[in-house]
Every structure is written in C-alpha cells, then in structure tokens.
PDB file of N, CA, C and O in Angstrom:
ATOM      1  N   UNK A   1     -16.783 -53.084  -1.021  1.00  0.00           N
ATOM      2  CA  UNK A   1     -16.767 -52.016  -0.030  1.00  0.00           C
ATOM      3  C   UNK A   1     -18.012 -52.132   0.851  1.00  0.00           C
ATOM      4  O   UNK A   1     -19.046 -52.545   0.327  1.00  0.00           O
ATOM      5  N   UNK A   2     -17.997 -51.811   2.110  1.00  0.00           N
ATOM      6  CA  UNK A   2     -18.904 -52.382   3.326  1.00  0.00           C
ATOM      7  C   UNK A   2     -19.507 -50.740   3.266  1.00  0.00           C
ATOM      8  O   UNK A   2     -18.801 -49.827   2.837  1.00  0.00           O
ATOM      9  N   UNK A   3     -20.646 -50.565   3.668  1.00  0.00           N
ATOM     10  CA  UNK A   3     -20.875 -49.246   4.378  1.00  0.00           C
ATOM     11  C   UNK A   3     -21.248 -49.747   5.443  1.00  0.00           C
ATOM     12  O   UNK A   3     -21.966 -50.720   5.671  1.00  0.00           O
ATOM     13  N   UNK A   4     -20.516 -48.750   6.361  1.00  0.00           N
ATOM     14  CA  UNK A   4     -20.628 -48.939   7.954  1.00  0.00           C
ATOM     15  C   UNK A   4     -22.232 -47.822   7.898  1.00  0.00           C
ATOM     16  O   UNK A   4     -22.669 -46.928   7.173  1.00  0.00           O
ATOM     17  N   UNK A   5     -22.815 -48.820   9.569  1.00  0.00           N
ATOM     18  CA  UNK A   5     -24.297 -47.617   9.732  1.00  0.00           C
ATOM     19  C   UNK A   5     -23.917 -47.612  11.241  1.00  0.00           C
ATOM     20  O   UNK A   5     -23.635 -48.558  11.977  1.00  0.00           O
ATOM     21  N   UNK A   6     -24.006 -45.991  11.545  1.00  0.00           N
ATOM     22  CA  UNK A   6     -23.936 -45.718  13.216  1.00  0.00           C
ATOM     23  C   UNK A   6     -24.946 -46.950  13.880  1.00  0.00           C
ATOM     24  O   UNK A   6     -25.911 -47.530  13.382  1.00  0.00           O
ATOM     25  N   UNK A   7     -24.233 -47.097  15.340  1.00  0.00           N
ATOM     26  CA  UNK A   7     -25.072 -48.008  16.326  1.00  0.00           C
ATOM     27  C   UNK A   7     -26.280 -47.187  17.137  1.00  0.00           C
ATOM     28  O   UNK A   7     -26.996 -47.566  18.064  1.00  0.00           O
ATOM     29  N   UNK A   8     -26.227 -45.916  16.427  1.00  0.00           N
ATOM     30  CA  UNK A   8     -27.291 -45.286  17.344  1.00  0.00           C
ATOM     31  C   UNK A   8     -28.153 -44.501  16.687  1.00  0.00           C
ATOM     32  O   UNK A   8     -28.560 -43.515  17.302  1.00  0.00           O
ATOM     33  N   UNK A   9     -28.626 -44.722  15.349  1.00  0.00           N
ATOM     34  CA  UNK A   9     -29.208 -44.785  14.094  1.00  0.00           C
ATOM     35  C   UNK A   9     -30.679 -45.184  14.623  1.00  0.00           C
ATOM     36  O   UNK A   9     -30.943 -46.256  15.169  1.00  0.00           O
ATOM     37  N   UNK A  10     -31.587 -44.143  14.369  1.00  0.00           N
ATOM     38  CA  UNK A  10     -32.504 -44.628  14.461  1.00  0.00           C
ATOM     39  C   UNK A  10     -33.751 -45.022  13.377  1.00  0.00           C
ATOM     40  O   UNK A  10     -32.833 -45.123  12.563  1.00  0.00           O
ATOM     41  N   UNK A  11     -34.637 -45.253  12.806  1.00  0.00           N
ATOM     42  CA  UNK A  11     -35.841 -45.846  11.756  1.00  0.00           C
ATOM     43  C   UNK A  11     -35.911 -44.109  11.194  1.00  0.00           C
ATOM     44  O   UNK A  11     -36.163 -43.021  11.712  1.00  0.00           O
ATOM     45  N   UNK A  12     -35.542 -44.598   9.902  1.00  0.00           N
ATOM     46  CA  UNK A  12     -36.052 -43.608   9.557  1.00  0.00           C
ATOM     47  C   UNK A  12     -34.565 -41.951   9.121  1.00  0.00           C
ATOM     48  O   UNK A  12     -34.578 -41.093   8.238  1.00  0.00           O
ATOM     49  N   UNK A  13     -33.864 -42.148   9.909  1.00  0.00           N
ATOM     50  CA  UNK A  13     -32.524 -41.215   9.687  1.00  0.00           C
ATOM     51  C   UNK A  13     -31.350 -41.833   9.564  1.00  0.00           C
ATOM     52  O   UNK A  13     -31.069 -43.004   9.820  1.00  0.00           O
ATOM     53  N   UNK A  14     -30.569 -40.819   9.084  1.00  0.00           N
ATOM     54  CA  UNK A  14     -29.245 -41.740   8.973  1.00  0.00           C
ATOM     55  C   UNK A  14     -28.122 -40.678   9.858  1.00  0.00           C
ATOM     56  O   UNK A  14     -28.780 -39.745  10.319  1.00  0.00           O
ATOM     57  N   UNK A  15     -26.907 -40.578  10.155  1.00  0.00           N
ATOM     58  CA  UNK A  15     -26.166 -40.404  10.684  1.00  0.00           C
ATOM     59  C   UNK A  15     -25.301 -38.950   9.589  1.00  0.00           C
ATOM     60  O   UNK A  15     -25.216 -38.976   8.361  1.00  0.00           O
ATOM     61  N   UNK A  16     -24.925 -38.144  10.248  1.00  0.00           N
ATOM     62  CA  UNK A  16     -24.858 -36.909   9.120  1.00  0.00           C
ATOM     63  C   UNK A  16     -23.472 -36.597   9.054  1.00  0.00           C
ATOM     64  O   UNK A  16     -22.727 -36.684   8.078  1.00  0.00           O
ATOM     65  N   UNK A  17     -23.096 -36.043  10.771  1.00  0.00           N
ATOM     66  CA  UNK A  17     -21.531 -35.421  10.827  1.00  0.00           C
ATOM     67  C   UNK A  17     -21.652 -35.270  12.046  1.00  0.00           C
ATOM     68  O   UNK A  17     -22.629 -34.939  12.717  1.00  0.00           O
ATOM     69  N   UNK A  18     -20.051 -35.663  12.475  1.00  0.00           N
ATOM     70  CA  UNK A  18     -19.719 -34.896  14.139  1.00  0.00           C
ATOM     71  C   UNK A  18     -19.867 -33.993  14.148  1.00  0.00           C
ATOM     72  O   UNK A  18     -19.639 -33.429  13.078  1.00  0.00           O
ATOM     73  N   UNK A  19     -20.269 -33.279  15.109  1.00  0.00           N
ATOM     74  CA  UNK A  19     -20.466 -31.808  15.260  1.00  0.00           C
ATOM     75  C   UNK A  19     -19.657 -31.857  17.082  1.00  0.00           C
ATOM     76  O   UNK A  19     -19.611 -32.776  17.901  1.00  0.00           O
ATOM     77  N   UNK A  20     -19.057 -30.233  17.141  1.00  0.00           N
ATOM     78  CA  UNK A  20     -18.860 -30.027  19.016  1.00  0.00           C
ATOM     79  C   UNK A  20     -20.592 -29.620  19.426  1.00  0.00           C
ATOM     80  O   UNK A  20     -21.576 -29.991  18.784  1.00  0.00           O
ATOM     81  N   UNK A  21     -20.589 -28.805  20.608  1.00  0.00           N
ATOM     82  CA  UNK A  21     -22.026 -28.784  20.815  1.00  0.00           C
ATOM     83  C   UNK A  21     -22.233 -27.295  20.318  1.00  0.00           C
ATOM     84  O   UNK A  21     -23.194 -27.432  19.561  1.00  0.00           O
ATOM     85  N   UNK A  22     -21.932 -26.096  20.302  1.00  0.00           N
ATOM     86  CA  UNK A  22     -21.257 -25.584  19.907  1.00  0.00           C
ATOM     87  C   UNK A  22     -22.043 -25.075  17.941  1.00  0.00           C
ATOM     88  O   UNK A  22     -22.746 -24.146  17.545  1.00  0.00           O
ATOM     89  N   UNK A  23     -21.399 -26.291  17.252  1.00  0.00           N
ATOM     90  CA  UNK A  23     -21.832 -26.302  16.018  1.00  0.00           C
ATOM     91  C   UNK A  23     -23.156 -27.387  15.804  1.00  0.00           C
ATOM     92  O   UNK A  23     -23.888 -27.482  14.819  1.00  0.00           O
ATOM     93  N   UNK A  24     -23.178 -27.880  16.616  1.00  0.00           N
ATOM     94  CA  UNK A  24     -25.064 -28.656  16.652  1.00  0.00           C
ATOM     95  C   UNK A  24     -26.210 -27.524  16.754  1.00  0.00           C
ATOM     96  O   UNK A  24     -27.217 -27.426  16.052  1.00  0.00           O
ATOM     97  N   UNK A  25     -25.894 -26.904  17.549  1.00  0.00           N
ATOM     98  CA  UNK A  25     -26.794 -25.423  18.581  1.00  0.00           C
ATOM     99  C   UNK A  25     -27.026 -24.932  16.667  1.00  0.00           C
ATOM    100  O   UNK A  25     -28.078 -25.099  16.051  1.00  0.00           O
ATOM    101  N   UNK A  26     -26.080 -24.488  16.237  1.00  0.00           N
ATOM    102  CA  UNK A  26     -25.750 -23.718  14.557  1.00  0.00           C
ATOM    103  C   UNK A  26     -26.717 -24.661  13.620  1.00  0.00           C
ATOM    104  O   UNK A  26     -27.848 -24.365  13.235  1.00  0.00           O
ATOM    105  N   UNK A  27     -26.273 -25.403  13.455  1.00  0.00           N
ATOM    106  CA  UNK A  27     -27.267 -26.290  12.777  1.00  0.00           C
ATOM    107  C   UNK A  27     -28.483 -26.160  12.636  1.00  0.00           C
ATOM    108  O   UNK A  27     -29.337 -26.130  13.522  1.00  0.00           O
ATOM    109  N   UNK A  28     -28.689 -26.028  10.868  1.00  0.00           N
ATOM    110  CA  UNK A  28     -30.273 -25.680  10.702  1.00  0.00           C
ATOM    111  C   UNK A  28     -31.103 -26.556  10.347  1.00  0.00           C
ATOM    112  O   UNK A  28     -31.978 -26.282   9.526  1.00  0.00           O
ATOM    113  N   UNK A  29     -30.987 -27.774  10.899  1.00  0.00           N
ATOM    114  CA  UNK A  29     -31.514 -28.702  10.185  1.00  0.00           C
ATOM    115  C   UNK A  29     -33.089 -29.110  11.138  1.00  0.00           C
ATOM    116  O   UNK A  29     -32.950 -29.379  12.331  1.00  0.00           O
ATOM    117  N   UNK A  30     -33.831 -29.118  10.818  1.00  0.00           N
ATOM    118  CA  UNK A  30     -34.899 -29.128  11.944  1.00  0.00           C
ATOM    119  C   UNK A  30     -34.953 -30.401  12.903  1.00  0.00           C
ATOM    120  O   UNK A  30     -35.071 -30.427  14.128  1.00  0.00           O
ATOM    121  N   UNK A  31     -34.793 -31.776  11.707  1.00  0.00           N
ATOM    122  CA  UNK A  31     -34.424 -32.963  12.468  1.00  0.00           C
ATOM    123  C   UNK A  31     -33.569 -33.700  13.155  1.00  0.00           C
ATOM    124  O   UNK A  31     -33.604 -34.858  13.571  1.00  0.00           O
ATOM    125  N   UNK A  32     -32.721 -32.761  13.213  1.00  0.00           N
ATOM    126  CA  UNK A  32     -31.332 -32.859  13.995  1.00  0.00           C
ATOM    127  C   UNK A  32     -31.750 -33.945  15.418  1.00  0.00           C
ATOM    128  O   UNK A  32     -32.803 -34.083  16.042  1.00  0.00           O
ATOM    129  N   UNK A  33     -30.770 -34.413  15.517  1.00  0.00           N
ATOM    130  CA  UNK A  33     -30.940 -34.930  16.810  1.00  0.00           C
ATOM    131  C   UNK A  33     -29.019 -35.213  17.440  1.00  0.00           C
ATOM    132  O   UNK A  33     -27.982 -35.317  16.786  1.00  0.00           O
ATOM    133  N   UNK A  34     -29.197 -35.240  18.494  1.00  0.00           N
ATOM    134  CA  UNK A  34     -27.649 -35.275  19.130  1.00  0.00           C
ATOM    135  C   UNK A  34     -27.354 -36.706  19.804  1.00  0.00           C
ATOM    136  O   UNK A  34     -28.021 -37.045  20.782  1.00  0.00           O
ATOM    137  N   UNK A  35     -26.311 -37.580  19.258  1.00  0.00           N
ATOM    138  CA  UNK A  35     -26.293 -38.420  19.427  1.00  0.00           C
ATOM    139  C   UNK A  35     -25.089 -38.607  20.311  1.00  0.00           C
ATOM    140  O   UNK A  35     -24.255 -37.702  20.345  1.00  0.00           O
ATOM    141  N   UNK A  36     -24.810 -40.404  21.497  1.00  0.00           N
ATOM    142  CA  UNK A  36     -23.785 -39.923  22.458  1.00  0.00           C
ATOM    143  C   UNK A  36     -22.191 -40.260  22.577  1.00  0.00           C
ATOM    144  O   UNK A  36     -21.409 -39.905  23.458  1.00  0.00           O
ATOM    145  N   UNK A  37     -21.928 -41.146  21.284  1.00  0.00           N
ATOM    146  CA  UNK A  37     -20.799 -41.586  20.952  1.00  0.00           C
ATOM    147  C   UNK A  37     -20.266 -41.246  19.476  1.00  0.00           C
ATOM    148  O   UNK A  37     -20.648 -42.105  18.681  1.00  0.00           O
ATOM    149  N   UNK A  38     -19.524 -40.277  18.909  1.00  0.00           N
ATOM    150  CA  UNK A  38     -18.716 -40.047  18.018  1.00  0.00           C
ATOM    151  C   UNK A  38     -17.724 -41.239  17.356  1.00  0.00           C
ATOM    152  O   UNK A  38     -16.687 -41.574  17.929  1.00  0.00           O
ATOM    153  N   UNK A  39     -18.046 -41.686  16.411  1.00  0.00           N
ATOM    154  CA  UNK A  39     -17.349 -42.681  15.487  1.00  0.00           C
ATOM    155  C   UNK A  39     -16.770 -42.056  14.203  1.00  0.00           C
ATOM    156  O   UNK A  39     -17.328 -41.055  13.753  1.00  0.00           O
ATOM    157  N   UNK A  40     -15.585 -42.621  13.518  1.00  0.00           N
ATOM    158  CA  UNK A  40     -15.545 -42.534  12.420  1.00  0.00           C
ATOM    159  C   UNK A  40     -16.037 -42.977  11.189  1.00  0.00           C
ATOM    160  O   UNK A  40     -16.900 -43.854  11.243  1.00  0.00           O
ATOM    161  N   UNK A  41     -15.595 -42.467   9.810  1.00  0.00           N
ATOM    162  CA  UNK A  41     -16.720 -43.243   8.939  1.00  0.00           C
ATOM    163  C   UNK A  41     -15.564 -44.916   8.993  1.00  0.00           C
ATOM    164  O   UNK A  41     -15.560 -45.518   7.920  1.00  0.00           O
ATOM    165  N   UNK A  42     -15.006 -45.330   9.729  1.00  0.00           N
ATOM    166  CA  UNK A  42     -15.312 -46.701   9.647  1.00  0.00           C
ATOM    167  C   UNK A  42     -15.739 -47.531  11.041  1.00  0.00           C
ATOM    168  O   UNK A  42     -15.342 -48.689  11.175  1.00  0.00           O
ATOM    169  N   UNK A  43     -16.323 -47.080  11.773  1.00  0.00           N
ATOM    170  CA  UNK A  43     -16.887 -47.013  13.084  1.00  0.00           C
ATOM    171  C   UNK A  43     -16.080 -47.694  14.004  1.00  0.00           C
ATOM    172  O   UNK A  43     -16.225 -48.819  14.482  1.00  0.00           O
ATOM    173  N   UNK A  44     -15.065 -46.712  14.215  1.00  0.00           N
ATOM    174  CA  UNK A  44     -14.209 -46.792  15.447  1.00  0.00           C
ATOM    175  C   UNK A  44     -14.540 -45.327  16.388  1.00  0.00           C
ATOM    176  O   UNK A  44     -14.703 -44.132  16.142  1.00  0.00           O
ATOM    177  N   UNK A  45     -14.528 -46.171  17.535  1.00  0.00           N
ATOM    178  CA  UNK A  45     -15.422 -44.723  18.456  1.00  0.00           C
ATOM    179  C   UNK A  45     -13.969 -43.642  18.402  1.00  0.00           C
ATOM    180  O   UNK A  45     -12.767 -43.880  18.288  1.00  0.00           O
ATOM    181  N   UNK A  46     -14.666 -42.537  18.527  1.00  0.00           N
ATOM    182  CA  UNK A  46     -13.454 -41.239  18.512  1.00  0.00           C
ATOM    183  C   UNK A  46     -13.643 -40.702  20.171  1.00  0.00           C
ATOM    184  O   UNK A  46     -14.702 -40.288  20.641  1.00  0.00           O
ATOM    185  N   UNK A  47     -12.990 -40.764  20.540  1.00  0.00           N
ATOM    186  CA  UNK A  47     -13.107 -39.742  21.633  1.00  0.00           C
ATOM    187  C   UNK A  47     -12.194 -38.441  22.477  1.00  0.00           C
ATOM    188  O   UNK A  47     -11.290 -38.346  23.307  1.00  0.00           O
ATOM    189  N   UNK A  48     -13.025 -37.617  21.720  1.00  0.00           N
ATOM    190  CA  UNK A  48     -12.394 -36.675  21.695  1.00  0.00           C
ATOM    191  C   UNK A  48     -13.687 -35.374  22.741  1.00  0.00           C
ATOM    192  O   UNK A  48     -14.868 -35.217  22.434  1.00  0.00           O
ATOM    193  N   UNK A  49     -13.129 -34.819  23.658  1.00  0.00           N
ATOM    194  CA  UNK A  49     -14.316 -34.061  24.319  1.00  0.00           C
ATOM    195  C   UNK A  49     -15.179 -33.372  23.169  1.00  0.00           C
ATOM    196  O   UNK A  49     -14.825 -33.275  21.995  1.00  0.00           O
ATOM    197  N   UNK A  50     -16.544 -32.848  23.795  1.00  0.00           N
ATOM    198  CA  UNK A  50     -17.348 -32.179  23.304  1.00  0.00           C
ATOM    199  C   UNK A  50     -17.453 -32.632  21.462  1.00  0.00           C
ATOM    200  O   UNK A  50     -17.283 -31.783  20.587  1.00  0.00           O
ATOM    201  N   UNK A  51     -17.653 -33.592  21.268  1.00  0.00           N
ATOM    202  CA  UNK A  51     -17.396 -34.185  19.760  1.00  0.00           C
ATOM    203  C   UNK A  51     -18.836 -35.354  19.762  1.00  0.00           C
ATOM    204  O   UNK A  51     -18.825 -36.383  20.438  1.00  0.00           O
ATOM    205  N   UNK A  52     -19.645 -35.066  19.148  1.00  0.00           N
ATOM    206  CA  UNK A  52     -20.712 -35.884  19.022  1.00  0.00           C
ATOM    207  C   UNK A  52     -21.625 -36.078  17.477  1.00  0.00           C
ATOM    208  O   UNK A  52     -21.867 -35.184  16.666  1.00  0.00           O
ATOM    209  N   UNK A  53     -22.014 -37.522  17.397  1.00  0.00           N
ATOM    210  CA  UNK A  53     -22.564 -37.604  16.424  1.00  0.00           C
ATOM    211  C   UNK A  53     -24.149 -37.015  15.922  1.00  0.00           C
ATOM    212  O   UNK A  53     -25.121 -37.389  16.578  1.00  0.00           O
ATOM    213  N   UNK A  54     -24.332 -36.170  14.847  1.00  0.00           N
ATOM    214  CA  UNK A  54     -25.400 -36.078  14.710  1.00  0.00           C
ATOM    215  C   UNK A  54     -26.065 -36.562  13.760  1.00  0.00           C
ATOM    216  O   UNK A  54     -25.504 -36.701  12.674  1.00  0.00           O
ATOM    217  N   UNK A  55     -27.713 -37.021  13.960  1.00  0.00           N
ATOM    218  CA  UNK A  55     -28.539 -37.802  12.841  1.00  0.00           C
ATOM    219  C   UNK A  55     -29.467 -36.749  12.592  1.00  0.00           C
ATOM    220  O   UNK A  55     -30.023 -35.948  13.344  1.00  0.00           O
ATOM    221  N   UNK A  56     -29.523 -37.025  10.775  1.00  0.00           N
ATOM    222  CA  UNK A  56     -31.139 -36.330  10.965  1.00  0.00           C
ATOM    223  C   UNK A  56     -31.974 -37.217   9.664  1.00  0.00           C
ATOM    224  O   UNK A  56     -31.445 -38.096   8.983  1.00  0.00           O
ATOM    225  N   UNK A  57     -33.285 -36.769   9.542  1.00  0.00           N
ATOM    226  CA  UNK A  57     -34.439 -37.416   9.177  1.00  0.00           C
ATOM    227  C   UNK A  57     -33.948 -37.413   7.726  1.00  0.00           C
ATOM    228  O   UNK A  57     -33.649 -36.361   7.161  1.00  0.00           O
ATOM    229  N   UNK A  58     -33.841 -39.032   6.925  1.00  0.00           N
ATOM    230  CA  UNK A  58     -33.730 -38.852   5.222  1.00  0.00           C
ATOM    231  C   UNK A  58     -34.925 -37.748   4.980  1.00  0.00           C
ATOM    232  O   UNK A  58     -34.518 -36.983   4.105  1.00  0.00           O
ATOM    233  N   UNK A  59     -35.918 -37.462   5.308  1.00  0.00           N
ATOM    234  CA  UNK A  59     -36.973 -37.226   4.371  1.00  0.00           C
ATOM    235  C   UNK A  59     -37.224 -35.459   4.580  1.00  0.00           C
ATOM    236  O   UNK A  59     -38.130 -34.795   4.075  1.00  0.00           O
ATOM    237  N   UNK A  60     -36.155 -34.992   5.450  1.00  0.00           N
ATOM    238  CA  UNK A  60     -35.438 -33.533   5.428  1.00  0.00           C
ATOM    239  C   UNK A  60     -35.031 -33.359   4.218  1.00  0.00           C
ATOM    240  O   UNK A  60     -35.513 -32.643   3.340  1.00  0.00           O
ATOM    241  N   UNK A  61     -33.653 -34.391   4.188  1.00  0.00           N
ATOM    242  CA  UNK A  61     -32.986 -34.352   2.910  1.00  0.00           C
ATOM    243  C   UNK A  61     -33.352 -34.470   1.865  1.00  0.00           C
ATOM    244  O   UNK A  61     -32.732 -34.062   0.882  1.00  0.00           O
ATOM    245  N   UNK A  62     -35.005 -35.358   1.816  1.00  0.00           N
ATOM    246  CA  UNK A  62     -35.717 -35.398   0.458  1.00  0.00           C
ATOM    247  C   UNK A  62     -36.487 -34.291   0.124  1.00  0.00           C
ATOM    248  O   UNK A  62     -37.094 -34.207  -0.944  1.00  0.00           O
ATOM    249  N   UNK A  63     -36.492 -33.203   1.224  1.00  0.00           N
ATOM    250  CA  UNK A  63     -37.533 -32.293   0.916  1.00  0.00           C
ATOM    251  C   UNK A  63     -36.505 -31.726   0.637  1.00  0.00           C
ATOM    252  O   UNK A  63     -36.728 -31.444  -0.540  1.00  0.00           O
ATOM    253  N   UNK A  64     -35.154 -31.200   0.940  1.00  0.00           N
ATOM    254  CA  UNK A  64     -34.245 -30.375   0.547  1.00  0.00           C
ATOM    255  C   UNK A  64     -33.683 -30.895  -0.916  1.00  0.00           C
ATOM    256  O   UNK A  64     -32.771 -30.192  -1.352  1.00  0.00           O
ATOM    257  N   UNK A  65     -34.048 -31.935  -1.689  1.00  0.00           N
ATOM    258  CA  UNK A  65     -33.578 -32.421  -2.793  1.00  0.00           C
ATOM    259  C   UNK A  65     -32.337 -32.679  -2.777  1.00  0.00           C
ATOM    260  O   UNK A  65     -31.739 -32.619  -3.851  1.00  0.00           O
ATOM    261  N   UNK A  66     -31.434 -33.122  -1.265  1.00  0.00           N
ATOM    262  CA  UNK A  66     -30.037 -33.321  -0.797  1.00  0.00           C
ATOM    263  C   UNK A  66     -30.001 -34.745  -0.887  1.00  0.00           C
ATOM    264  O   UNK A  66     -30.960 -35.448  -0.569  1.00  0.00           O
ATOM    265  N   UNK A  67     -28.910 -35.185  -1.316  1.00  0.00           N
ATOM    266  CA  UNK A  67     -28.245 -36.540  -0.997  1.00  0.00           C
ATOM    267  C   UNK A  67     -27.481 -35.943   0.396  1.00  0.00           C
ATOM    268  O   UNK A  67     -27.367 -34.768   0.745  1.00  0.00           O
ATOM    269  N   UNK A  68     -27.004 -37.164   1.059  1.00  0.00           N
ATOM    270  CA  UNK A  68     -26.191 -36.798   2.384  1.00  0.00           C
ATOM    271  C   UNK A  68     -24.831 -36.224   1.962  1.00  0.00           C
ATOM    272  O   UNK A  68     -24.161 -35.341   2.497  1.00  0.00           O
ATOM    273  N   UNK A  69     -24.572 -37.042   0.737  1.00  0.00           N
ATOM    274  CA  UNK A  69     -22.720 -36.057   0.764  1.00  0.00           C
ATOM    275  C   UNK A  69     -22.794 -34.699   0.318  1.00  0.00           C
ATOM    276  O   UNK A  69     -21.917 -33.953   0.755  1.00  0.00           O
ATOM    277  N   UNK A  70     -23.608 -34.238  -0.420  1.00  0.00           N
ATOM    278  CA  UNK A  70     -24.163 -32.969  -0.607  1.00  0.00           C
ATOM    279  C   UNK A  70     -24.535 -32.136   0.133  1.00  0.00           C
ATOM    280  O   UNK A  70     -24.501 -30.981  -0.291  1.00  0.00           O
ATOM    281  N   UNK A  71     -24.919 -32.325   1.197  1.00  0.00           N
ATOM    282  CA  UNK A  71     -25.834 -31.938   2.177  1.00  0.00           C
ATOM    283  C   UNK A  71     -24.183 -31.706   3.653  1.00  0.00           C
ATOM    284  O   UNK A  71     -23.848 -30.861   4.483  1.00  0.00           O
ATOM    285  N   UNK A  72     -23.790 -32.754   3.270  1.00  0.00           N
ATOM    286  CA  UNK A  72     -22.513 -32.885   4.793  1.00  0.00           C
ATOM    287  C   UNK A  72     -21.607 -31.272   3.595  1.00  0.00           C
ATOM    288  O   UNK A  72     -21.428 -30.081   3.850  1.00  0.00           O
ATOM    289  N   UNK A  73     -21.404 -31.816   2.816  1.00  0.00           N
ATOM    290  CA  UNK A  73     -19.977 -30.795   2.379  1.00  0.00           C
ATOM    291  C   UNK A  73     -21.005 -29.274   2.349  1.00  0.00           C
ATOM    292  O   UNK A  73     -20.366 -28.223   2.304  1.00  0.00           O
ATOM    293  N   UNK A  74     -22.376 -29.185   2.373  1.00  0.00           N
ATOM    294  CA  UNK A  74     -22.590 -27.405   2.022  1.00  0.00           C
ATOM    295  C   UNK A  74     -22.435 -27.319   3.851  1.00  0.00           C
ATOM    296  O   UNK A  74     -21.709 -26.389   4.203  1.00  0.00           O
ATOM    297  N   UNK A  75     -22.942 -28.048   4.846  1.00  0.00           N
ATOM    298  CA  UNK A  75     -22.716 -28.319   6.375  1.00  0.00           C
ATOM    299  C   UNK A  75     -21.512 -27.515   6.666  1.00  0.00           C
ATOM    300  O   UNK A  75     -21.497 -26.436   7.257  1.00  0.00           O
ATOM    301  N   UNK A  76     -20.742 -28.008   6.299  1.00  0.00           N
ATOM    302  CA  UNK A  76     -18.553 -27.889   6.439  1.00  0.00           C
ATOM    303  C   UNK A  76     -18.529 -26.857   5.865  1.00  0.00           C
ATOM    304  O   UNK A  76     -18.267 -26.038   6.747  1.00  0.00           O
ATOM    305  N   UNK A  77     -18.647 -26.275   4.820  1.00  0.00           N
ATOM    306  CA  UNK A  77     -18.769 -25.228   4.300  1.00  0.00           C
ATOM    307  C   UNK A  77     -18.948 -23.956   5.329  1.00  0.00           C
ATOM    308  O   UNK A  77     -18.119 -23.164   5.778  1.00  0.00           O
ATOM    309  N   UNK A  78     -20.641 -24.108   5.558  1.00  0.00           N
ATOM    310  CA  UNK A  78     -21.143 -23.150   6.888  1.00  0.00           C
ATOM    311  C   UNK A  78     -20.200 -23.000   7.758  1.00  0.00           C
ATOM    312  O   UNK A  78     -19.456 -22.020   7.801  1.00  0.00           O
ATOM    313  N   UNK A  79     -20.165 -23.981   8.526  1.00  0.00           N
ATOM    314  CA  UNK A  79     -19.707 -24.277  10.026  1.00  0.00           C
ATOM    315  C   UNK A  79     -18.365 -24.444  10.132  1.00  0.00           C
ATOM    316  O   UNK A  79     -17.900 -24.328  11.266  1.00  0.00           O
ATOM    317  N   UNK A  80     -17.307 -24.790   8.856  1.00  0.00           N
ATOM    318  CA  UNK A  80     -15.534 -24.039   9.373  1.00  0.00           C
ATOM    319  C   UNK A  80     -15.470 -23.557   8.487  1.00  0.00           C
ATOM    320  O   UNK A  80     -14.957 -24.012   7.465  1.00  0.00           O
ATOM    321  N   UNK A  81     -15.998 -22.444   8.631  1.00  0.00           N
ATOM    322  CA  UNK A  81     -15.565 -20.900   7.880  1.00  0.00           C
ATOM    323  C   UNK A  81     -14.633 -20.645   9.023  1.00  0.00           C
ATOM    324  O   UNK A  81     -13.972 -19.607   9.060  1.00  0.00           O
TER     325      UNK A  81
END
C-alpha cells in the first residue's frame, strides 16, 4: 500500500481534510493553513467549488497528543453536525 502526500505539503505539516471556506473560518486549529487544489486520499484533483485542502503543523497534533486519523474523525464530528 502506497501513501499518497499532497503536492502542496509543506516541511513540517501534513495535509488534514477538505474543508468549504465556510468550515476552514470554524476550524480551531491554530496552524491551519488553506491550501489551493482539493485532492482525494488517492490524489486525484476534486473539483468541486468552494472545496479546499487544508494542512496543519504535525507538532499541533503532538501537543494535542492526536494522531491525524484521530484528530480528522473528532474534525467531522464538529463540523457535520
């Protein structure tokens, strides 16, 4: 099994969840950042309006004691209620 890594990944973060803009704004993550092409997890671009990828800092997630799939499903949780 391959893990795909976003092309717009930068040193240091990894790639979290699409968000609209909408549910980025919601987002409490401090290191958030808004990224400009939406992919799936096998990185085929999605395009779908207002749909964008967001990254944030591993070392958020290490202070939050989160792995990323942990961290994406309490995300989904929040945000489609």
């Amino acid at each position: 099994m391959t893990t795909w890594t976003h092309p717009e990944t930068h040193s240091g973060e990894v790639f979290f969840i699409n968000l609209t803009s909408t549910m980025f704004e919601k987002l409490s993550l401090r290191t958030k950042r808004k990224g400009n092409t939406a992919h799936d997890g096998e990185g085929n671009k999605l395009d779908h309006a207002d749909w964008w990828p967001v990254f944030v800092q591993v070392s958020e997630l290490s202070e939050r004691e989160q792995d990323i799939s942990s961290a994406r499903r309490q995300i989904k949780e929040i945000l489609y209620k």
